[in-house]
TORPADREN-929393 format. One record per residue (C-alpha): residue in one letter; x, z, y. Coordinates in steps of 0.2 Angstrom, whole numbers, plus 2048, in hexadecimal, padded with zeros to 3 digits. Example, Ala and Ser with C-alpha at 12.3 -4.5 7.8 and 13.67 -1.06 7.14 Angstrom:
BEGIN
A83E8277EA S8448247FB 
***
This chain:
BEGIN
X3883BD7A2 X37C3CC7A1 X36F3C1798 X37B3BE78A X3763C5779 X3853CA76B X3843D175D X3923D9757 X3963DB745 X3A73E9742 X3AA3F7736 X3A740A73F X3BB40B745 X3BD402755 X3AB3FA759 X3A8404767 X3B73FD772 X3B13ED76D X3A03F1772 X3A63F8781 X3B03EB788 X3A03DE783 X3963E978F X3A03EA79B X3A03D779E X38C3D779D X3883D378B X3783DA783 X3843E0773 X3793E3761 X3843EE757 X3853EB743 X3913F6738 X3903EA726 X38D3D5722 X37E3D971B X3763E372D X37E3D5735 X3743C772A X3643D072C X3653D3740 X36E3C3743 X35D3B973B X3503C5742 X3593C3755 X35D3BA761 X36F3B7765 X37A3AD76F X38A3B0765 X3923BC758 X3A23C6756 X3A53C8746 X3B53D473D X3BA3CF72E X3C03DD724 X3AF3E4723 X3A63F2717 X3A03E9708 X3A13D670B X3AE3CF718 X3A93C4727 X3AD3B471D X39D3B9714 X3943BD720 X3963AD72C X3933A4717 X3823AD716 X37D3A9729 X380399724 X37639A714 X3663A1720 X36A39272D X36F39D73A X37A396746 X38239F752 X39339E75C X39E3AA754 X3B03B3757 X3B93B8749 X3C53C7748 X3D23CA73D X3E03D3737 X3EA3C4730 X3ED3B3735 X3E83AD725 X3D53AF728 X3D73A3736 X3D2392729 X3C539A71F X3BD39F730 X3BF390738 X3B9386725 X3A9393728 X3A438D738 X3AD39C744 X3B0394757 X3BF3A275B X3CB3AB750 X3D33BA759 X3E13C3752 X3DD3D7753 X3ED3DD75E X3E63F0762 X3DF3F4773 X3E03E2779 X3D53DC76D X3C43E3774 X3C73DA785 X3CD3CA77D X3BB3CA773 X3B33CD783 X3BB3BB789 X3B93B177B X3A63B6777 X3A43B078B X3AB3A0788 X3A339D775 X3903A477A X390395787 X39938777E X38837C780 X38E37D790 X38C3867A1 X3783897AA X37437F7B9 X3713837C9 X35E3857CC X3573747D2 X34736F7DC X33A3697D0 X32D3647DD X3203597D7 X3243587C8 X3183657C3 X3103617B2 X2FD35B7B2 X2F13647A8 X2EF35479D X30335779A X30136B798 X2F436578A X30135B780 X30D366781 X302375779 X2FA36676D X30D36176A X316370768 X31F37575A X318387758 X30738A752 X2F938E75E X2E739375E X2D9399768 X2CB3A4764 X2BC3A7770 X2B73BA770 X2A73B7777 X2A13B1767 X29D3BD759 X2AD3BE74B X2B93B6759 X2BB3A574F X2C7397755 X2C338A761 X2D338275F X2E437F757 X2F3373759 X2FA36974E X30B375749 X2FC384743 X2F3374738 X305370731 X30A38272F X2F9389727 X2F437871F X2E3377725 X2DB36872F X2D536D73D X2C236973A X2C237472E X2C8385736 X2BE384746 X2B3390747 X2BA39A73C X2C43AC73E X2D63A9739 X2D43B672D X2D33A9720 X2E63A8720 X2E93B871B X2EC3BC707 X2EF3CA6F9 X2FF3CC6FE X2FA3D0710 X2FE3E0717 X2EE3EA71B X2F73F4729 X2FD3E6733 X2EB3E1731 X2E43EE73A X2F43ED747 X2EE3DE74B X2D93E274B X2DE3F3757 X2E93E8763 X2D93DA766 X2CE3E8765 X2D53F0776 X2DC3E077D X2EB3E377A X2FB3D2776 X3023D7766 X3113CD75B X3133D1747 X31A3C7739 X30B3C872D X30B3C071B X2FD3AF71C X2F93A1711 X2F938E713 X2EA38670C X2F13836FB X2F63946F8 X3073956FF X30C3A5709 X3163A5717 X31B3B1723 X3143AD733 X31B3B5744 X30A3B574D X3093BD75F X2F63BE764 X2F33C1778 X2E33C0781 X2E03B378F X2D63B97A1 X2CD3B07AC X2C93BB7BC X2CC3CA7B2 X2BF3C27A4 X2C73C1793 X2C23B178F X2CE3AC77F X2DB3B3774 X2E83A6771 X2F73A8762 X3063A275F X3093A0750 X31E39D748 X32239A735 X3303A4731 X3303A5720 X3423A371F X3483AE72A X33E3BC721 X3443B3710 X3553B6718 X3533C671D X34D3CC70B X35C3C4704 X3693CC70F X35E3DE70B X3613DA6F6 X3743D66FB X3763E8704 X36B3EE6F5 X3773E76E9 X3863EB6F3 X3813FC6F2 X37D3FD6DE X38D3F66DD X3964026E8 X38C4116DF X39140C6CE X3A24086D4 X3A341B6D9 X39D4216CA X3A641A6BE X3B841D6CB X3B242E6CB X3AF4316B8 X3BD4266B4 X3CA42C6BE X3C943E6B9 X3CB4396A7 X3DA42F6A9 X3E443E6B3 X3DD4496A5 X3E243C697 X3F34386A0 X3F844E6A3 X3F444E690 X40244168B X40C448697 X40C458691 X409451681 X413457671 X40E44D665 X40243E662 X3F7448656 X3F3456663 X3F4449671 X3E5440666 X3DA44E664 X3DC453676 X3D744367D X3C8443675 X3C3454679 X3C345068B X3BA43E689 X3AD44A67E X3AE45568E X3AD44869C X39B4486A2 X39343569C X39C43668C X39643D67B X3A643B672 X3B443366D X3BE42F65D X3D042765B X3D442064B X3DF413642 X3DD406635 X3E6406626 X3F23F8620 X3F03FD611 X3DD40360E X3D63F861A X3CD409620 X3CC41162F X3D1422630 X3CB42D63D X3DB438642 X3D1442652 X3BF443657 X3B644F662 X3A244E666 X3A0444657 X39C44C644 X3AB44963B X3B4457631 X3C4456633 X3CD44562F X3C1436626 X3C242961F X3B441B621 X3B640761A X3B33FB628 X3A33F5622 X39D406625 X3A1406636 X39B3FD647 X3A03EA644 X3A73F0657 X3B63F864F X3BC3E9643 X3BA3DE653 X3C43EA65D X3D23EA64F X3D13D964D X3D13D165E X3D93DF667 X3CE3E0675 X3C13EB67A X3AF3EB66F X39F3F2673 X38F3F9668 X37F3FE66E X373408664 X3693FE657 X3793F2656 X3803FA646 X372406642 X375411631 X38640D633 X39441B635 X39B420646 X38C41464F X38641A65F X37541E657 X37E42C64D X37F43865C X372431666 X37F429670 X37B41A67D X38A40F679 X39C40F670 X3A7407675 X3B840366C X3CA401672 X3D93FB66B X3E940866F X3F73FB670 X40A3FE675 X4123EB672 X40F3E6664 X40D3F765C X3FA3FD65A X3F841065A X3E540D653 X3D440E65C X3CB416668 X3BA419665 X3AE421679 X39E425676 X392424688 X38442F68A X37E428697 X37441569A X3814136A7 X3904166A0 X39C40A69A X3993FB6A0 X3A23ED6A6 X3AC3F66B0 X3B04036A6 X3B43F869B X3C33F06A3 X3C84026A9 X3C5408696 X3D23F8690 X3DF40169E X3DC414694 X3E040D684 X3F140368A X3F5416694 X3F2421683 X3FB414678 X409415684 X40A428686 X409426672 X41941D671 X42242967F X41C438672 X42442E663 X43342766C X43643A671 X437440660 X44243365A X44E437669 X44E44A666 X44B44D651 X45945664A X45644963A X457438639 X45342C62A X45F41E62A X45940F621 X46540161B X45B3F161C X4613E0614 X4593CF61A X45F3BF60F X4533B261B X45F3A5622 X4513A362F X4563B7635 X45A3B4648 X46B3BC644 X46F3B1635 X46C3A263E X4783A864C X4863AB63F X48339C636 X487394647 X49739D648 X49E399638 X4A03AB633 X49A3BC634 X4903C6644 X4913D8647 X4833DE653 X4883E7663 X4783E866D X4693E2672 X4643E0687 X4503DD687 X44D3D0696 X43C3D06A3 X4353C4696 X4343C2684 X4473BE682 X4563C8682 X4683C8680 X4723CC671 X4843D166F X48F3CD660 X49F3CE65A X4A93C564F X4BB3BF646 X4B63AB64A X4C13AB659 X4C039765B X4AD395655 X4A638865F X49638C669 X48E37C66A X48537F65A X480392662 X476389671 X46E37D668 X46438A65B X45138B662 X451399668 X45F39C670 X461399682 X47439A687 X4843A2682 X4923AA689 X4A23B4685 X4A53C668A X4B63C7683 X4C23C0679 X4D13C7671 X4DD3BE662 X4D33C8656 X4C03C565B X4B43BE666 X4A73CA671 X4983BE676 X4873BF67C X47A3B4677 X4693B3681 X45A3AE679 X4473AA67F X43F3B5672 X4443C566B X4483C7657 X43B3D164F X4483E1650 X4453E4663 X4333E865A X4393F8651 X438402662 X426403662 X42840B64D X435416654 X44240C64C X45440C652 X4613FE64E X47040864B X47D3F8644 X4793E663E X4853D9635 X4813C9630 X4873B7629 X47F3A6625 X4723AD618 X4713C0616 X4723CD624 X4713E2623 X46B3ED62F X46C3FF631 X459407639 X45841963E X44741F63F X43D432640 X43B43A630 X42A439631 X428426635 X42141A62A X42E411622 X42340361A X41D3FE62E X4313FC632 X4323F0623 X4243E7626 X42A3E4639 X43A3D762E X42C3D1622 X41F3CB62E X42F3BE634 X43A3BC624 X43D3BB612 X4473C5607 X4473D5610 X44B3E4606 X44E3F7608 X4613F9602 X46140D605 X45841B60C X46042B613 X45B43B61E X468441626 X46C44C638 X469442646 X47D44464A X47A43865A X46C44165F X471446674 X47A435675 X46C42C670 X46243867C X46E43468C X46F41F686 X45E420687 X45A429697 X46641B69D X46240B699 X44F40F69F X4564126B0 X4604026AF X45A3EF6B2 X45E3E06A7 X46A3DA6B4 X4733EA6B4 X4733EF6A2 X47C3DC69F X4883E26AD X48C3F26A6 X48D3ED696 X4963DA69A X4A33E66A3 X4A53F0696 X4A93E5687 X4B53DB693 X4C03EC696 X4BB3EF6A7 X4BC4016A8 X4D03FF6A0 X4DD4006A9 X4E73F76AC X4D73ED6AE X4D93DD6A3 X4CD3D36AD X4C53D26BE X4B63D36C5 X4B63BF6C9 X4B63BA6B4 X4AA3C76AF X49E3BD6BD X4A13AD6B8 X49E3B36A6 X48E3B86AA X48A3AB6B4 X4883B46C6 X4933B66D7 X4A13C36D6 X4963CD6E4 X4863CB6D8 X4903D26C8 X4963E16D3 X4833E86DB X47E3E76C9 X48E3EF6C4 X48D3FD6D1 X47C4026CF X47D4046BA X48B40E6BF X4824186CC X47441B6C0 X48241E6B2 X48742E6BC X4754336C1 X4714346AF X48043E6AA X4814496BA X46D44D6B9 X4654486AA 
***
């Protein structure tokens, strides 16, 4: 086994036991750290089988064996792996073992299967007795004349060293007929794309008689080049040179190979650079963006400190965040740093990039590189920027405006910084909505709006049209996916629910409780009503009543929120909305709504439904007027379901009140 060549391809942790336990069996072990290395020593050697990790730095060992493949290098290959599920694309890409790595046993069980892989076209035979079957020089001839490798002879003893002979492989490789190159020096095959020094390698090694191999770029007759693997010896007779013979090998694709798998590492490591560079510039920014709306007060001097520190982050020039107005159809720069713009401004789209009305309108990324909106306001050009790029800062559906990054660098946001850019604006708009949702929870004033919505199509309406009579609002239970669960109230104690389950969006119905005076009931639906939109506008539904055409609601918001953006969350669904009332008043509920909060963020859909199921029922009376056996069936679950969701709202319950 000591003639046994392996090249072993593994990552820096754990090769040496591997390559010890190889050598200790015999193996002549090639070490590679990375696919590419391996590619490019796998196709310039020779090798009687490879060992190949998969988890490797840059590409894994399913790339490699695919680019072996692609430079038609076939060797006997063991696979090892972490998981079993590499086995079948190994074994798809042409591996003969897959071994699972199972610490210090793996090394030795390497060691046995590259023994039993590297000899799979089967075992030597002993040596034999070959007398008289000695080849004749006639069959010596043949074979020379016949062989698939170029060879040629040149007679030193006349002047220039010119060729006295070539097979047929050097007329295929090179193109030429043999009457036409005898006599010649082979220098005729060489080109301008031949390197000089290898040249004069090869003129100092036939100058002192000296055999000498080199890959050395040549050309066929037509033009072609090729790299040709040429060894030139000289040939004695008595100690007379008498000839230099040369072996001549195309291996144009090995070398083609070998170019290829030096771009891929090339590539690999761009990739890996820019991937550093952009994680490095990035990642500051988003700890320093995130501290900021964590310590945050409000979103106006959140706003201006996030783009003081994009202004500050080296690659950057600037950075702007703005909105655009509902009503104007402007934008309206609201912060800015590194950019000239005093104060707040005002600038009509068609002044701007086209980038920002594309952001706005599609809500995604946009992009602008100088000379794209040249003249216009805020283009790149303006502060001798490289790029802008703008991003949409979206909670839900609520947009808290644009965010405009300015790159003073060629290499800064690109593709990828892109992508991580779309992740910053999603991060700012929802520190935004913490900052809003916080001083709605801890204003001392409130403005509570009465709001009447006469659209029989208003989800509530539709509900109590169902009933026969009228709904009162009790709360609202948002599930993982677009629906939710409603809870009413009302009078109708014998309304039938068949008409309930059969409106579009609801998905089933069930009764909480029912007493001779009115009906508890939960109703879930597959979308939400526009309502559960007023969160993101800092809106609160305080009560809500409704019957078969009208409905009222009662919305607490913060003083300083826009009221029109609360209506206009009813009027983009219905007809018919109108503002009954507006009053400021003390935020009498304020520490409740503090603790409810705090509450039912620590609490899943499951559990609030529990809690809240429990609850309406009389639960938590005594004595209790129901077990836990109803409320399950209620809710559709096993008693033992309704009670881990029950106990842990009631754990969290405690939690909230002991430490808030």
């Amino acid at each position: 086994m000591s003639d046994s060549r392996v090249l072993v391809v593994h990552g820096a942790d754990g090769i040496d036991r591997v390559v010890s336990a190889l050598e200790t069996e015999g193996f002549d072990v090639t070490a590679a750290h990375t696919a590419a290395a391996g590619v490019a020593k796998a196709v310039s050697g020779a090798f009687d089988c490879l060992i190949a990790a998969h988890d490797l730095p840059g590409d894994d060992g399913i790339a490699l064996l695919d680019a072996l493949a692609e430079s038609r290098v076939d060797l006997p290959t063991v696979m090892v792996a972490d998981e079993a599920g590499v086995s079948a694309d190994a074994y798809d890409r042409g591996a003969d073992r897959v071994v699972r790595r199972d610490g210090a046993e793996t090394a030795g069980r390497l060691a046995n299967e590259a023994a039993t892989v590297s000899a799979r076209d089967g075992i030597a035979q002993p040596q034999q007795d070959v007398s008289g079957h000695e080849p004749t020089s006639a069959e010596i001839e043949r074979a020379i004349s016949e062989s698939p490798i170029g060879i040629s002879l040149c007679d030193p003893d006349i002047q220039d060293y010119p060729l006295v002979y070539v097979n047929g492989a050097w007329e295929r490789h090179t193109g030429y007929e043999r009457e036409e190159v005898l006599g010649r020096n082979p220098r005729f095959l060489q080109g301008p794309e031949t390197d000089p020094a290898t040249i004069d390698r090869l003129g100092e090694a036939i100058g002192q008689e000296e055999p000498i191999t080199v890959e050395i770029r040549n050309y066929r007759r037509d033009g072609t080049p090729f790299w040709n693997e040429l060894t030139i010896a000289p040939v004695y007779d008595d100690g007379e040179l008498v000839h230099y013979v040369g072996f001549q090998n195309d291996v144009t694709d090995r070398k083609m190979a070998e170019q290829l798998a030096e771009e891929r590492a090339e590539q690999i490591a761009a990739e890996r650079e820019a991937l550093d560079r952009v994680l490095g510039r990035v990642n500051g920014l988003l700890n320093e963006i995130s501290r900021i709306l964590v310590e945050g007060e409000n979103g106006e001097t959140a706003s201006r400190r996030i783009c003081e520190k994009i202004a500050e982050e080296p690659g950057y020039a600037g950075g702007w965040i703005g909105e655009v107005s509902k009503s104007t159809g402007r934008l309206e720069i609201t912060a800015s740093s590194g950019v000239d713009i005093d104060g707040e401004a005002s600038f009509d789209l068609e002044s701007v990039p086209a980038a920002v009305e594309r952001a706005e309108e599609t809500d995604e990324v946009r992009g602008c590189a100088p000379g794209e909106a040249a003249g216009r306001s805020l283009a790149p050009d303006v502060i001798d920027a490289r790029k802008l790029l703008v991003v949409p800062i979206t909670y839900g559906h609520h947009r808290y405006g644009l965010l405009g990054i300015y790159s003073s660098e060629a290499d800064a946001l690109d593709r990828r910084e892109q992508k991580v850019c779309e992740s910053l604006g999603k991060m700012i708009a929802n520190g935004l909505h913490s900052l809003e949702t916080t001083r709605m929870l801890t204003t001392d004033r409130v403005i509570e709006l009465c709001v009447d919505i006469a659209d029989e199509e208003f989800t509530f309406s539709q509900i109590a049209d169902a009933v026969g009579g009228q709904i009162a609002h009790l709360g609202t239970t948002r599930l993982d996916d677009d629906g939710c669960e409603l809870y009413f109230t009302t009078h109708v104690t014998d309304f039938d629910r068949d008409p309930v389950e059969r409106l579009s969006f609801v998905a089933s119905l069930r009764v909480v409780s029912e007493t001779d005076d009115d009906v508890t009931f939960a109703v879930t639906t597959t979308e939400s009503p526009p309502f559960a939109r007023l969160a993101e506008h800092g809106g609160v539904v305080d009560a809500a009543t409704a019957e078969s055409s009208t409905a009222s609601l009662t919305v607490e918001v913060p003083p300083e929120q826009n009221v029109r953006s609360i209506l206009d969350v009813f009027r983009s669904e219905y007809d018919g909305v109108t503002l009954h009332s507006r009053v400021e008043r003390e935020n009498r509920d304020r520490s409740l709504t503090e603790f409810a909060a705090a509450v039912d963020g620590r609490l899943t859909d499951r559990q609030r439904s529990a809690l809240k199921t429990a609850a309406l029922n009389g639960y938590f009376e005594w004595p209790r007027p129901v077990d836990g056996d109803e409320i399950a069936s209620q809710m559709g679950i096993t008693r033992q379901t309704f009670h881990q969701h029950l106990r842990a709202a009631e754990r969290k319950l405690v939690e909230a009140y002991v430490d808030p």
